[in-house]
C-alpha positions in Angstrom: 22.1 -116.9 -2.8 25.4 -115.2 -3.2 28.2 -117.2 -1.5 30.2 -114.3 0.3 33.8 -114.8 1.1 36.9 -116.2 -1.1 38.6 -119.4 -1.8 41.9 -119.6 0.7 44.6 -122.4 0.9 42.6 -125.2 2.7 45.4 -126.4 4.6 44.2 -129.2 7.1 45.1 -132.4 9.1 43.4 -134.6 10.8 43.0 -133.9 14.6 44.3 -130.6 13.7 40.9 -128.7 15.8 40.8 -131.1 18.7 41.5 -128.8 21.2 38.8 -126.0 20.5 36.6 -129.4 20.6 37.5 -130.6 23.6 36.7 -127.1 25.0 33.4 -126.9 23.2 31.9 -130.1 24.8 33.2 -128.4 28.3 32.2 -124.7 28.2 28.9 -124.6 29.6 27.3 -121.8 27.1 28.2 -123.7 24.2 26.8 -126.9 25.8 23.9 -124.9 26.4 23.3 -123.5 23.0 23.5 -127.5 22.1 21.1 -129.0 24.6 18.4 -126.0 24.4 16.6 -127.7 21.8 16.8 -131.4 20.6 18.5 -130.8 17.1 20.9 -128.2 16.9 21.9 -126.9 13.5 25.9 -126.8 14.2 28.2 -125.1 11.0 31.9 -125.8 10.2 32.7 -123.0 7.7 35.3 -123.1 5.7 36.7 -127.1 6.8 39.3 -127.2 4.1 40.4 -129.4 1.2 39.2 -132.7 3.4 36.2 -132.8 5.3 38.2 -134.6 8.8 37.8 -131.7 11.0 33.9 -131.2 10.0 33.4 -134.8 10.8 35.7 -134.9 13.8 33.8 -132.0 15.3 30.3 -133.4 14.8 32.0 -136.7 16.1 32.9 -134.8 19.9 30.2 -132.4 19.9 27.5 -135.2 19.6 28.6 -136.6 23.1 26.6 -133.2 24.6 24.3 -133.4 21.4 23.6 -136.5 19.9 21.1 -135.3 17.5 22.7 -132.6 15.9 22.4 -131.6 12.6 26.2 -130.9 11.7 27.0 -128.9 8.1 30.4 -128.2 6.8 30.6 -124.9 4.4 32.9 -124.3 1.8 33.6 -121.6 -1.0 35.3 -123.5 -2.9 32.9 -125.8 -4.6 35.8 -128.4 -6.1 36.0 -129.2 -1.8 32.2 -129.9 -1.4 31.8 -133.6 -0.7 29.4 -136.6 -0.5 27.4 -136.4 2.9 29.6 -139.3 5.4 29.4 -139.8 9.3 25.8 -138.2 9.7 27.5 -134.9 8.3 26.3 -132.4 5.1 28.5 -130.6 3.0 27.3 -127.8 1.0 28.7 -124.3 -0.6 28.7 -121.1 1.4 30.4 -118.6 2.7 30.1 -116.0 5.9 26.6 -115.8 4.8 26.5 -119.5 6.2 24.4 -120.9 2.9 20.9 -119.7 4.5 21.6 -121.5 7.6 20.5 -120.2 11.1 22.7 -122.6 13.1 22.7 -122.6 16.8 26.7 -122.7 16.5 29.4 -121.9 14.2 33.0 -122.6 14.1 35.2 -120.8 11.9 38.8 -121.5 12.1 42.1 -120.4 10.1 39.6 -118.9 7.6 40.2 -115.2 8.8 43.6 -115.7 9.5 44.5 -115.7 5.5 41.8 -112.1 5.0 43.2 -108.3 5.9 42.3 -107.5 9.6 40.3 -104.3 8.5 37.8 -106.8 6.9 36.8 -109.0 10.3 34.2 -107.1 11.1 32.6 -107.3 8.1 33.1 -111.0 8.0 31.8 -111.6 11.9 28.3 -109.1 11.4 27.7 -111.4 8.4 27.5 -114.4 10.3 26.2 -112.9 13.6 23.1 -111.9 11.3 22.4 -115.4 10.0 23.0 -117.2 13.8 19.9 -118.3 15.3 18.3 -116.4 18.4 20.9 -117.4 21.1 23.8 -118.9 18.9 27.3 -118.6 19.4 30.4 -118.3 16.7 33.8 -119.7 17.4 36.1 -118.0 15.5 39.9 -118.7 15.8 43.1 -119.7 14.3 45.6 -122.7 15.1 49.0 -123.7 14.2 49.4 -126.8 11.4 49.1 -129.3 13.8 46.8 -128.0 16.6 49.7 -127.7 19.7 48.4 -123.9 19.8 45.1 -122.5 19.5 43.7 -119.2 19.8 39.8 -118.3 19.5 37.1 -115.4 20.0 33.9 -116.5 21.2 31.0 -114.3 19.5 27.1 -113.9 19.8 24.6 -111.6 17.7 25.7 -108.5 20.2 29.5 -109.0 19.7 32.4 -110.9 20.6 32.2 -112.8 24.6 35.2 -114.0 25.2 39.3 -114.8 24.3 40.9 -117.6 25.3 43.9 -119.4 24.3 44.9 -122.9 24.5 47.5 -125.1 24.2 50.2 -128.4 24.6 51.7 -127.6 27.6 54.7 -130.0 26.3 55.5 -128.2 23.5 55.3 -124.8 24.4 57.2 -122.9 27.6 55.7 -119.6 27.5 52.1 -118.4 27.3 53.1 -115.5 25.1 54.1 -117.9 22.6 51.0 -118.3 21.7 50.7 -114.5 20.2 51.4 -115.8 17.0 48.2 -117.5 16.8 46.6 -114.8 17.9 42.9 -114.5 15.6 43.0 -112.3 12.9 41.2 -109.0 14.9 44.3 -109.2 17.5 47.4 -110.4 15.9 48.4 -107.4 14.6 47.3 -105.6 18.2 50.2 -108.1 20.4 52.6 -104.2 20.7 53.1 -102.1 24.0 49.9 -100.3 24.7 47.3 -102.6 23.5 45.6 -104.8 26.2 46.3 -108.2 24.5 50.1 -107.4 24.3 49.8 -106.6 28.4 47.9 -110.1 29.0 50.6 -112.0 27.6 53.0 -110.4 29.3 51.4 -110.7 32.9 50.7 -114.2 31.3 54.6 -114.6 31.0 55.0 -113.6 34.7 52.9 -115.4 36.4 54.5 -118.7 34.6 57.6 -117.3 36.1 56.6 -117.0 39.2 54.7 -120.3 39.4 57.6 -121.9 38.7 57.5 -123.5 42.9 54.9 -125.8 41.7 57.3 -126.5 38.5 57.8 -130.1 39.7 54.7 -131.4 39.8 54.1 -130.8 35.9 53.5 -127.9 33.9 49.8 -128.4 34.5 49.7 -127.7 37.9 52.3 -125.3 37.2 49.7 -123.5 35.0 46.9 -123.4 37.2 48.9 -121.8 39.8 49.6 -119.6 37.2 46.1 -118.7 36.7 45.5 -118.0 40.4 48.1 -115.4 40.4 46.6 -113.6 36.6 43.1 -113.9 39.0 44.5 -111.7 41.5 45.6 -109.3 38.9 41.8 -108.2 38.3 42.3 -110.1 34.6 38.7 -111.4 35.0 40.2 -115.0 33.9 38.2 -118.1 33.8 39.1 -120.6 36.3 38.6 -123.7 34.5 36.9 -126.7 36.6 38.7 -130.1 37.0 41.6 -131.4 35.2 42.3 -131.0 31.7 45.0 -132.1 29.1 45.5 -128.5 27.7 46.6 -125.6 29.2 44.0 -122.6 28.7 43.7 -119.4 29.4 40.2 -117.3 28.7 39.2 -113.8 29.6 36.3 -111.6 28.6 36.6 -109.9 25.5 36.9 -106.6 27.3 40.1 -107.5 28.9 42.0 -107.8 25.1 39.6 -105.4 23.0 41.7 -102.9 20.9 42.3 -99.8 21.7 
């Protein structure tokens, strides 16, 4: 099979993807796409020059699916490893090796191609996902304080949301430079994402009554107020470490 895609720089770090993680093992249609059948096939394309993040992943996601059958992809077949921690490594590219996983993550692989050739690079793995599966497809900074994802499935892409260390970063639209590949370029007056992180930006302003009791709180008040906006964003249930912010994929497509 011909391994489609090309070798980038493999940057990675340990812990690097832990907050698209944590959000897997808490978004109910990814938990879903786990627990519908009693071994998922689950693909980390394109992990990088270690393996940490492929095992890290099949580490968190097997608390919602123990039996999992995790695979780690690669182009570049110098990174291809010795299977360790109940994870595979293999060759392949966005045809995903012959795979039909129930879930594929994808991240800061697209981030280093040309934006006109995304779509190219999603149909090829929405045609090899098993009936039902999902694609998580995003970009992060070097050490995972900001992440940004799209959330796919065979008809297109679901969902945006963005997530990050509400320590280390004081405004929402800071996060436009991790924007995925398909909207980076898109963050300029007239394009829907570019609006988003500006009401974004606003509503942290305004929820700055509830700034003493933590940025957290501060946040979620901040998500109340993008709510009443008509934004369509996800209220996210409980408490959680990370600030996130996720709206249908309507809400940010390009114009």
């Amino acid at each position: 099979m011909k391994r489609v895609g090309r070798i980038t720089r493999g940057t990675t770090n340990i812990n690097r993807l832990r907050r698209v993680d944590r959000w897997m093992v808490h978004d109910d249609a990814i938990v879903r796409v786990l627990t519908d059948m009693p071994q998922p096939v689950v693909v980390d394309l394109g992990y990088g020059a270690r393996p940490d993040t492929a095992v890290e992943m099949a580490l968190r996601l097997r608390k919602v699916a123990p039996e999992l059958r995790m695979v780690g992809l690669e182009i570049d077949p110098e990174r291809v490893v010795e299977p360790r921690a109940g994870v595979r490594f293999a060759l392949g590219g966005f045809e995903l090796a012959g795979l039909t996983p129930q879930l594929v993550r994808a991240f800061n692989v697209l981030r280093q191609y040309d934006e006109d050739e995304v779509a190219t690079a999603w149909a090829q793995m929405q045609a090899a996902l098993a009936p039902g599966g999902l694609i998580v497809e995003g970009t992060c900074d070097e050490i995972g304080r900001r992440c940004c994802w799209v959330v796919l499935d065979a008809d297109g892409p679901r969902t945006l949301t963005l997530c990050w260390s509400p320590e280390h970063t004081e405004r929402p639209s800071e996060l436009a430079e991790r924007l995925p590949k398909v909207l980076i370029h898109r963050n300029v007056p007239g394009e829907p994402v570019h609006r988003l992180l500006q009401l974004a930006d606003r509503c942290w302003d305004v929820a700055a009554t509830h700034a003493a009791y933590g940025p957290r709180i501060r946040w979620r008040q901040a998500l109340t107020l993008l709510d009443a906006q008509g934004t369509g964003v996800v209220i996210p249930r409980g408490r959680s470490v990370d600030n996130i912010l996720t709206v249908p994929w309507s809400a940010v497509a390009p114009r």
